[in-house]
N, C-alpha and C positions, 0 to 999 in steps of 0.2 A: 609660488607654486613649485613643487618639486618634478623634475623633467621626470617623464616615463621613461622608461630601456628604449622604446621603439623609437622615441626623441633624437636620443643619443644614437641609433643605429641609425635615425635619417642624417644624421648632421656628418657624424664620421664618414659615414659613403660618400657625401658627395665631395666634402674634405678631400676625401682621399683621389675620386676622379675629377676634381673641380670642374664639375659635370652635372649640373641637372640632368640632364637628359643621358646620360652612359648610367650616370648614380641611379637614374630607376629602372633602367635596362636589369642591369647588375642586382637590385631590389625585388624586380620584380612587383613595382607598383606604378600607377599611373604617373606619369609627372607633376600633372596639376596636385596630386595628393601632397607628392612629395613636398613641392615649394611650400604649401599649406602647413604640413607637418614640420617642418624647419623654421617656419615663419613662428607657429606657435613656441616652438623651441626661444626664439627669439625674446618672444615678449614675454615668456616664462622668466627669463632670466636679467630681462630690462636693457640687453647690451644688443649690438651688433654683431654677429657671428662672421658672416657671408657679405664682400660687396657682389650684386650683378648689376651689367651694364651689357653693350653692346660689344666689348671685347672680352667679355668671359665671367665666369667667376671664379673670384680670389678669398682667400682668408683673412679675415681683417687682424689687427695686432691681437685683439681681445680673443677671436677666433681660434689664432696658431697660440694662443696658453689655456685655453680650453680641450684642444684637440687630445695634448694626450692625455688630460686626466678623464676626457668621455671615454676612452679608449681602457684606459685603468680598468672603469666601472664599467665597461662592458665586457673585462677578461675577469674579471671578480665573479659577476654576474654568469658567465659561461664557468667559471669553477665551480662555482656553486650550485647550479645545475649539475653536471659530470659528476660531483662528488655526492648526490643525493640518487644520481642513477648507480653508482659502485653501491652507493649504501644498500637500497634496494636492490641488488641483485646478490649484494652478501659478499662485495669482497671487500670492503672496509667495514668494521663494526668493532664489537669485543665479544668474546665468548669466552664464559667460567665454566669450568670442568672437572666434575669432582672423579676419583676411580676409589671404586673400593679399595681397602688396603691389601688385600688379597688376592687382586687384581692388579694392581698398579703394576704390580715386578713387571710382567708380560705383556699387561696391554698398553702402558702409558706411552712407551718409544714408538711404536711402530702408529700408532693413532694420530698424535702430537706430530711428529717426522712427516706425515703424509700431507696434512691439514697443513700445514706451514709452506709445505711445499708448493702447494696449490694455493694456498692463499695468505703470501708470505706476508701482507696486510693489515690482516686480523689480530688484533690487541687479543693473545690464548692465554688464561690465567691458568693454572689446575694447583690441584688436592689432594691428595689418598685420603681417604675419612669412613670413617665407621660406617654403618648401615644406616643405622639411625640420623645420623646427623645428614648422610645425603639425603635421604628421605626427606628429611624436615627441609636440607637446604634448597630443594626442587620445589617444592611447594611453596616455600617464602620468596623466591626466586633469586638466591644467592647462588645458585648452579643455572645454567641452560640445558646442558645435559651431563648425564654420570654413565659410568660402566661398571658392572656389579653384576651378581647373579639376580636371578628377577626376586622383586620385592616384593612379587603377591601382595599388592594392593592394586585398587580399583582405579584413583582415582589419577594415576599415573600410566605415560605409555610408554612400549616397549618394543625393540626389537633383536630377532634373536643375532649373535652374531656367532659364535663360537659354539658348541655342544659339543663336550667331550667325558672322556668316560668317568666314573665314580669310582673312587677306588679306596681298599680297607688300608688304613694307614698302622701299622705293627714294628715293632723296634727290632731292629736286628739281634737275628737269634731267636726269633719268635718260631714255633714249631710252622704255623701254618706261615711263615715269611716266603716259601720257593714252591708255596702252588701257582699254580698260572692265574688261575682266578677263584673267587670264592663267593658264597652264598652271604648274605646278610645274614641268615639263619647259622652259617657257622659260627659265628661270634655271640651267639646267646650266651654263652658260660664266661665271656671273657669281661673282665673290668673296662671300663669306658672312661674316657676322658673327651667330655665335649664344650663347647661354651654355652655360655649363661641364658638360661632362656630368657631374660630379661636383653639381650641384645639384642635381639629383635622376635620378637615372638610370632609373627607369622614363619619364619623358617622351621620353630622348634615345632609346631604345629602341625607342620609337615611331617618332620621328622618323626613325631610319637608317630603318625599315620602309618609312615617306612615301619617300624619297630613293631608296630602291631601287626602288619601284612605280614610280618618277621615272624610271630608267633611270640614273642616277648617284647618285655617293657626293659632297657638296657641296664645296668648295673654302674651307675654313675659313679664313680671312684674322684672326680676331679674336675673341678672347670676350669677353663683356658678364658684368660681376657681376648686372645684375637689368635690368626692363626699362627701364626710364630710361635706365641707361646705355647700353645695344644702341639706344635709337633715336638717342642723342646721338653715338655713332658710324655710324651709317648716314646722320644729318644730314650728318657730315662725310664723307663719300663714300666710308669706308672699304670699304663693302662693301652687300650686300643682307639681308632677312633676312624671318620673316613670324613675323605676331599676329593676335592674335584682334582685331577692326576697332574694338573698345571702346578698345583701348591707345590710338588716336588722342588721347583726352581727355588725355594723359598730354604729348601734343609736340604744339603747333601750327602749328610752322613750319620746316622745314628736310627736311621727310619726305615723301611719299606713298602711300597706302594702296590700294591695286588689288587688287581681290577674287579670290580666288584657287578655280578653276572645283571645284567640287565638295567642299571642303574647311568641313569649320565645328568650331567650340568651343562646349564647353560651358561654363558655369560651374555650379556642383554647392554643394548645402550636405552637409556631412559630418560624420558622430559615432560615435563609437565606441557598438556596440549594446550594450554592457555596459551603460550608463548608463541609469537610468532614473528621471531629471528630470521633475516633473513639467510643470516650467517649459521643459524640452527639450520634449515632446510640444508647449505651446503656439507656441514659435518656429518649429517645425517647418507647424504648421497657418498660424503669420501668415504666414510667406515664399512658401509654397504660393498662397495667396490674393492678396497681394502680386504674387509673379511672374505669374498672370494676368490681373490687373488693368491691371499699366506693365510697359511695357519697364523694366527694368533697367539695360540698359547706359546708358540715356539719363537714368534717374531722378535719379541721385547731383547 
């Protein structure tokens, strides 16, 4: 028969006070239990542990080469306990992390830096990846959570952390380049450069929506694989287009960013609710506290 923990925690006690009677002080059980509990220890194992007599009790040779390997298995057994209460409480685990790629520049440093700090533990894996693919990779569960503008869908949650303003993105030298702000309706004449509605079509969804509260449907001249590219063509004059005013960090010279009247983005951290991380709930509370601490878009 294999000895139980509580075997090996009566035998080391008394071991250790060569003491029945201080060993169940110290236990906090009756004596009579204890000698019981030892005694089955005993004939679990076929050997003698413990002599008692009238001068005390001693450890027999069998006993003092048993002692420290019960001892072993009772700091094993207490690790592994301790280490299933860090787990459960989220400071050991792993957590994957995908950022938009339009995102990344600004939010990956200061999110990653905070979370490490706090839970320097935590196996952090991260990403930049297209829209698509976080979406998908949330749902399959190859993220725990992502940072992206919201994905307008259902079956994913969201919360907000950043909202910052919209703004018309125009090439240097553009006439309307040194208004303070401008109308989504001023740019009805001008050529567009956007991305692909096939990148994620609830956004572009949206977008016709903007465009027609605009009074027009935009004059597509260009699409952009990502936003790099869409400012690297708008640098070159091919067209107009707008972003959230953080893309700035991404081009510093060839573009213009002009706030665009009444329009803002959010940036969102997002996780499929099925999950339930315990290391998720803590990133969830760092970035929380994070976003109202610093700007965001400025932190990265």
């Amino acid at each position: 028969m294999t000895p139980e923990l509580r075997h090996l925690r009566y035998f080391v006690a008394v071991a250790e006070h060569l003491s029945f009677t201080r060993a169940a002080v110290a236990l906090r059980v009756a004596q009579q239990s204890l000698s019981q509990q030892v005694a089955v220890l005993e004939r679990s194992l076929g050997v003698r542990l413990l002599d008692r007599d009238t001068r005390g009790t001693r450890l027999t040779e069998l006993g003092r080469l048993f002692l420290p390997e019960a001892r072993a298995v009772l700091a094993r057994a207490d690790e592994a306990v301790a280490t299933v209460g860090r787990a459960a409480r989220g400071e050991i685990g792993r957590l994957s992390l995908a950022f938009l790629v339009s995102t990344a520049n600004y939010m990956l440093p200061p999110v990653v830096r905070a979370f490490r700090e706090r839970f320097p533990e935590v196996e952090l894996t991260t990403e930049d990846v297209t829209i698509g693919d976080l979406v998908t990779g949330l749902r399959e569960g190859r993220y725990d959570a992502a940072f992206t503008r919201p994905p307008l869908v259902d079956d994913l949650t969201t919360r907000t952390l950043v909202t910052e303003p919209v703004c018309a993105v125009l090439p240097t030298g553009h006439p309307l380049a040194d208004r303070a702000e401008l109308h989504l309706r001023d740019l009805a004449a001008e050529p567009w450069v956007l991305t692909s509605p096939a990148s994620w079509p609830p956004w572009h969804q949206k977008y016709d929506r903007d465009f027609a509260r605009a009074g027009y449907a935009p004059d597509v001249v260009a699409r952009a694989t990502g936003v790099p590219n869409l400012l690297g063509l708008v640098a070159a004059g091919v067209g107009v287009s707008r972003l959230a005013s953080s893309a700035r960090s991404l081009r510093r010279t060839g573009v213009v960013f002009v706030p665009l009247v009444g329009e803002r983005a959010e940036t969102v951290v997002v996780w499929n609710p099925s999950v339930a991380k315990p290391v998720l709930r803590n990133l969830l509370d760092v970035v929380t506290e994070l976003a109202a601490a610093v700007d965001l878009t400025r932190a990265g």
